[in-house]
C-alpha positions in Angstrom: 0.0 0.0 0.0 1.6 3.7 -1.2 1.4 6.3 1.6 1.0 10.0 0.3 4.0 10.7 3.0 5.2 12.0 6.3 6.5 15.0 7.3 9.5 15.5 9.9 10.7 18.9 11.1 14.0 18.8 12.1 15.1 23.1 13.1 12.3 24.5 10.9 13.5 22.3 7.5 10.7 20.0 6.6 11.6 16.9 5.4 9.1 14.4 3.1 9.5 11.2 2.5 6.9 8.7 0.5 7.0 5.4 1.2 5.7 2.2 1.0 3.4 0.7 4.2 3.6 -3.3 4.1 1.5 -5.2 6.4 2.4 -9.1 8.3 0.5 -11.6 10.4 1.8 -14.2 12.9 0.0 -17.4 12.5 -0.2 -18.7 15.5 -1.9 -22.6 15.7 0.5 -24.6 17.7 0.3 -28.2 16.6 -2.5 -28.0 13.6 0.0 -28.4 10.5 -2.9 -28.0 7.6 -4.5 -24.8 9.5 -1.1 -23.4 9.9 -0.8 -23.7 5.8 -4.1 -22.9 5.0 -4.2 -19.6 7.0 -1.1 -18.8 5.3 -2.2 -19.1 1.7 -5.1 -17.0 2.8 -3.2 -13.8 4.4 -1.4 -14.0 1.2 -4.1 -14.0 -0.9 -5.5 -11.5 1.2 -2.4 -9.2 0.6 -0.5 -9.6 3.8 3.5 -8.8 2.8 4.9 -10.8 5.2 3.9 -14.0 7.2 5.9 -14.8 10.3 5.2 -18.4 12.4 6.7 -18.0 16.3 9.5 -20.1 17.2 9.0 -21.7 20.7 10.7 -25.0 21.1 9.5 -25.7 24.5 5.7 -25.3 25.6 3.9 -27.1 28.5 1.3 -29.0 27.4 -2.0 -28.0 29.0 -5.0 -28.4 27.5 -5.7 -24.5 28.3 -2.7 -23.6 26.1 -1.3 -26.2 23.9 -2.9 -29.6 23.7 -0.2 -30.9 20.7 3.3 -30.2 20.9 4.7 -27.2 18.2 6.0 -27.8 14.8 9.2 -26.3 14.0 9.1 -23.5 12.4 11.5 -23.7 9.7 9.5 -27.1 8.3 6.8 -25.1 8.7 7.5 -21.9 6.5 9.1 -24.7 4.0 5.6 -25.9 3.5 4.4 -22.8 3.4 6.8 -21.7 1.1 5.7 -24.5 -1.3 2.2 -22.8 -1.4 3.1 -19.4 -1.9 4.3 -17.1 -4.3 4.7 -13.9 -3.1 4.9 -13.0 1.1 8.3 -12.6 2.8 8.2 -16.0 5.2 9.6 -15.1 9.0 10.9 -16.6 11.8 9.7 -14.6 14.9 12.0 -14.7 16.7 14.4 -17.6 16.9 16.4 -17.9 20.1 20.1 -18.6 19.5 20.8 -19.5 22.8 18.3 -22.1 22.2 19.1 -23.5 18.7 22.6 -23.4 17.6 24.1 -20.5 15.0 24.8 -23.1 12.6 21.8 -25.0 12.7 19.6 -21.6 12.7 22.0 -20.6 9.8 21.9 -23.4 7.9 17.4 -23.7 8.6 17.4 -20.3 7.3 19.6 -20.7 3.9 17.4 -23.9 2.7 14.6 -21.5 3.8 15.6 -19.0 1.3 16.3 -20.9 -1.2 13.4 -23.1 -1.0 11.4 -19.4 -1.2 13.3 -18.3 -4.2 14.8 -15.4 -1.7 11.7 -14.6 0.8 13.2 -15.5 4.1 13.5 -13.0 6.5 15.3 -14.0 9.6 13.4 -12.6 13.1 16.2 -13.3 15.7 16.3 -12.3 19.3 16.4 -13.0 23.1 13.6 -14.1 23.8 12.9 -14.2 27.2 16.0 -14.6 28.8 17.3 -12.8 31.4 20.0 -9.7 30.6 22.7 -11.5 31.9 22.8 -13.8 29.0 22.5 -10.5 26.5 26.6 -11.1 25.7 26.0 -14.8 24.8 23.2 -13.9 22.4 25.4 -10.4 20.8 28.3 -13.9 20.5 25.6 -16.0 18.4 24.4 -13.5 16.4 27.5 -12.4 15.1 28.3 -16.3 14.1 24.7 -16.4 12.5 25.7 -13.5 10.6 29.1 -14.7 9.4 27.7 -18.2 8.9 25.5 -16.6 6.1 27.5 -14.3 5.0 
């Protein structure tokens, strides 16, 4: 979608600047596979720019909040990739203090390729605690050089 623009005023200059507004979902349907898919094809169909699946290895399994354990997520937007054409596929986020930089690395390049250049690696903490922040800075730089 085009937006006319936005205006900034930095010490009385005006500054314009058009660009373009894309939109995502997070499908979120922990243990369904074919629903997972199916909503996918949908939002792209019904223009979404960007799909993005959580990835959560662990979960307790209560009936309240996950009945089937989840699928991983780079299987996942595989499939989905198979099925679609056009939306960026996501990761949001992947730990790397809970799946190693070279597996996450090497998940992500068969993703993009697979995708025909789509992927979009979501990375971060998670919810960790900041005293591992220097462990994840240390992972993400070997992601980064692992794809590079």
């Amino acid at each position: 979608m085009k937006s006319n623009f936005i205006e900034l005023s930095l010490s009385g200059v005006v500054i314009r600047e058009t660009f373009d507004m894309k939109f995502g979902c997070q499908i979120i349907t922990y243990g369904d596979i074919k629903r997972t898919i199916e909503y996918a094809v949908a939002a792209e169909k019904a223009g979404f720019s960007i799909i993005s699946l959580p990835d959560h290895l662990f979960h307790p399994l209560m009936r309240e909040f996950l009945s089937k354990p989840p699928w991983d997520t780079y299987i996942m937007l595989g499939a989905i990739a198979c099925r679609t054409n056009r939306a960026k596929l996501m990761s949001g986020v992947t730990d790397p203090l809970r799946r190693h930089p070279a597996t996450i690395a090497h998940a992500f390049s068969t993703l993009d390729i697979l995708s025909n250049g789509r992927a979009i690696l979501g990375i971060g903490a998670g919810a960790v605690s900041y005293t591992h922040l220097r462990a994840h800075e240390t992972s993400l730089h070997l992601v980064c050089r692992l794809l590079l």
